[in-house]
C-alpha distance (Angstrom), angle and dihedral (degrees) to the residues before:
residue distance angle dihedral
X1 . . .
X2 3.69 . .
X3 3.87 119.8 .
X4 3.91 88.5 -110.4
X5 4.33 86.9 -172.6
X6 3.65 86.1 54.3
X7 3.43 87.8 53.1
X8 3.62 106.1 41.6
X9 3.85 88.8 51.3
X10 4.00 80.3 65.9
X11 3.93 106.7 125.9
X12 4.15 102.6 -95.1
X13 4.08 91.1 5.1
X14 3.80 106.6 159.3
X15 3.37 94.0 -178.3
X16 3.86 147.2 -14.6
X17 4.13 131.9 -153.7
X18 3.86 142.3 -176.2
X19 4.27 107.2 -148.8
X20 3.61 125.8 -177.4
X21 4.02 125.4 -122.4
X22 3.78 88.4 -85.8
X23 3.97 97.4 50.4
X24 3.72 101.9 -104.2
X25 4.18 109.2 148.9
X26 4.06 95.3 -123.8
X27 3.95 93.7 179.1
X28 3.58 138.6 -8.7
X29 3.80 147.4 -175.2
X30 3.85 123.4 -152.0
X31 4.08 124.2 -171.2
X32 4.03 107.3 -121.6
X33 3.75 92.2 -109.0
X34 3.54 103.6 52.2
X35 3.88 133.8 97.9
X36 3.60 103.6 -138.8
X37 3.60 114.8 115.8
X38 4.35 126.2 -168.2
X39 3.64 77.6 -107.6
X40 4.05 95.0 64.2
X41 3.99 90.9 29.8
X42 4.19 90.4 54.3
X43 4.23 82.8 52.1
X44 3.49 90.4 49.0
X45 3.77 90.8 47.9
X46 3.40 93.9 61.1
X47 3.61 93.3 46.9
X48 3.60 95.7 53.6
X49 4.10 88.1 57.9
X50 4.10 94.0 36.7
X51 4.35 81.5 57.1
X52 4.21 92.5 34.5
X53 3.75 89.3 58.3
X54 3.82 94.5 41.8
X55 3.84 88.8 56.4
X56 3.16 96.4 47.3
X57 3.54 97.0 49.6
X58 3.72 90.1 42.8
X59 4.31 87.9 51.0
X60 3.82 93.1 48.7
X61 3.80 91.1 50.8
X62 3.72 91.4 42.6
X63 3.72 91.8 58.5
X64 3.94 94.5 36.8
X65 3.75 89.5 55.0
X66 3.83 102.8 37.3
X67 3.76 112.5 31.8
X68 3.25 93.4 -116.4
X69 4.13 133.1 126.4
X70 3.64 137.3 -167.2
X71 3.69 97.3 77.3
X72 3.73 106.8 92.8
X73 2.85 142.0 85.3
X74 3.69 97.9 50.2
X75 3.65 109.2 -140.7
X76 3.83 97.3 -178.9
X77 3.74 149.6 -41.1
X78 3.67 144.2 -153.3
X79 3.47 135.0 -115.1
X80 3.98 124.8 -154.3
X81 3.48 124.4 -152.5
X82 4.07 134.8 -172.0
X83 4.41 81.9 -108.4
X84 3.80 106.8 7.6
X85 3.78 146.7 25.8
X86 3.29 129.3 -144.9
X87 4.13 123.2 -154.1
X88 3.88 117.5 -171.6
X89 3.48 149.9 148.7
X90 3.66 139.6 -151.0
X91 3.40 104.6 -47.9
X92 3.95 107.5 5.4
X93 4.21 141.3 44.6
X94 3.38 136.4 -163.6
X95 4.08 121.5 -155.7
X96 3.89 118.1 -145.5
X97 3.75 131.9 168.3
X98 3.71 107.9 -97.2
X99 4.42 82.6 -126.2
X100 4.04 88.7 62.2
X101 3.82 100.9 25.0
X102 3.84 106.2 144.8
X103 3.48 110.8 -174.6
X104 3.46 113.7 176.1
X105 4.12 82.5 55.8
X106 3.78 96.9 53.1
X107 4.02 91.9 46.4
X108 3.75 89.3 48.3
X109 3.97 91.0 52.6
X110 3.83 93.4 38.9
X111 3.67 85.0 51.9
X112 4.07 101.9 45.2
């Protein structure tokens, strides 16, 4: 599990979740000034595994069919919204405003 106060301490976080392999929000943080809600971060949950297991299975047919490697395993994606974004991996997400998003920061947390 991700250190979600690690990651909620991320400059601009919004909020910050663990999720289990079928998308169900198991813990959360939210700043004080932030709309998100569990209810919003459990939707998001299962969005970030609906769009890991597309990738993936788009990766591992992408190297069956070309030849080519690199593309699996997926280790995480992003997400861009009209406000936020939200960068994750397999089993935790972190929600920043798309005017402070620091990505290299949140992967390196998600990943410690």
């Amino acid at each position: 599990m991700a250190d979600l106060d690690k990651l909620i301490n991320l400059d601009g976080a919004v909020a910050a979740f663990n999720f289990s392999s079928k998308g169900e929000l198991q813990e959360s943080r939210i700043s004080a000034d932030s709309e998100m809600t569990d209810a919003i971060l459990d939707l998001v949950a299962h969005v970030c595994v609906a769009n890991t297991s597309i990738a993936t299975m788009q990766a591992r047919g992408w190297e069956n069919v070309t030849g080519s490697g690199g593309f699996y395993p997926v280790k995480g994606f992003s997400l861009i919204g009209f406000d936020w974004t939200v960068i994750a991996n397999e089993e935790a997400g972190v929600i920043m405003p798309n005017d402070n998003t620091d990505y290299e920061a949140a992967y390196a947390a998600l990943e410690a």
